[in-house]
Structure formats: structure tokens, C-alpha cells
BADOKE-867062 format. One record per residue (C-alpha): y, z, x. Coordinates in steps of 0.5 Angstrom, whole numbers, padded with zeros to 4 digits. Example, Ala and Ser with C-alpha at 12.3 -4.5 7.8 and 13.67 -1.06 7.14 Angstrom:
2
<c2=-0009 c3=0016 c1=0025>
<c2=-0002 c3=0014 c1=0027>
END
This chain:
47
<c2=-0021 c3=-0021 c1=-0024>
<c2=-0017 c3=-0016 c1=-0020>
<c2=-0012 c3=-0018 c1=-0016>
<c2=-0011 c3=-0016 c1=-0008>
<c2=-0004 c3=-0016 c1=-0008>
<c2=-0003 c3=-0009 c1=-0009>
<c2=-0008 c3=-0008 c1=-0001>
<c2=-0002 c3=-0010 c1=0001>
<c2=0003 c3=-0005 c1=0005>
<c2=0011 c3=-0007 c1=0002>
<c2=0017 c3=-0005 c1=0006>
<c2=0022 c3=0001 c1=0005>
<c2=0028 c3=0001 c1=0002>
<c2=0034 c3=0002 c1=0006>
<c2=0041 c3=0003 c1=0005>
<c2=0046 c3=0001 c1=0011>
<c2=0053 c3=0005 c1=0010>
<c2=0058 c3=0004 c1=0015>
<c2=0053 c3=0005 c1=0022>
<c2=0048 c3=0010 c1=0018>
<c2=0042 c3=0009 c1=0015>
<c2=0038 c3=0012 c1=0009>
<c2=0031 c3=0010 c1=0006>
<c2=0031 c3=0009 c1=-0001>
<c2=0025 c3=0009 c1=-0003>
<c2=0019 c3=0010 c1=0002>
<c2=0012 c3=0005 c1=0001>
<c2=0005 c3=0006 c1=0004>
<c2=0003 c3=0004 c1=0011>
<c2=-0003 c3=0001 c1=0013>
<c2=-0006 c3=0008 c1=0014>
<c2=-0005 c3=0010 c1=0008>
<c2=-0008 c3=0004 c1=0004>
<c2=-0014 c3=0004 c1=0008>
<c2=-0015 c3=0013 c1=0006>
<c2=-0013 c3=0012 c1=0000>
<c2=-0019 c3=0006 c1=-0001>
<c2=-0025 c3=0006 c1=-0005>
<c2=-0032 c3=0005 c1=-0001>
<c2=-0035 c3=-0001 c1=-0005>
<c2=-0042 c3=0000 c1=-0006>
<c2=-0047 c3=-0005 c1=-0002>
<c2=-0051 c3=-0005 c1=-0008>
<c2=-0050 c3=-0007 c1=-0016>
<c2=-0057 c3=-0005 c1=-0019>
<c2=-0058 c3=-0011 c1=-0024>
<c2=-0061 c3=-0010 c1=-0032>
END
């Protein structure tokens, strides 16, 4: 059974060094998670 885990948006990495701030690694927002989302289908024909 697929897992809904990865719906959820993960925050960013960041590095604090003396007062400044550097993103590491950059993760999806909830906009990109629902552009990137595939429409189900409303439907499933049955054998």
C-alpha cells in the first residue's frame, strides 16, 4: 500500500554562520506537490 508520506512538503536545510544564512538543500513547497500530483482516476473498470 503506497504511503502518504511523501505528500508532505519537508523544510529546507539551512546553515547559520556568523549572522548569515545559506540554504543547503531546497524542498518542495506545497505548490509544487500539488503541480506535480497526478489526477486519479474517478473510475476503475472492473474485469
Amino acid at each position: 500500500m503506497a504511503s502518504t508520506d511523501d505528500r508532505m512538503p519537508r523544510s529546507r536545510v539551512i546553515f547559520l554562520d556568523e549572522g548569515r544564512a545559506t540554504v543547503v538543500i531546497h524542498r518542495e513547497s506545497d505548490e509544487d506537490l500539488l503541480r506535480l500530483d497526478v489526477p486519479q482516476a474517478e473510475e476503475v473498470a472492473l474485469p
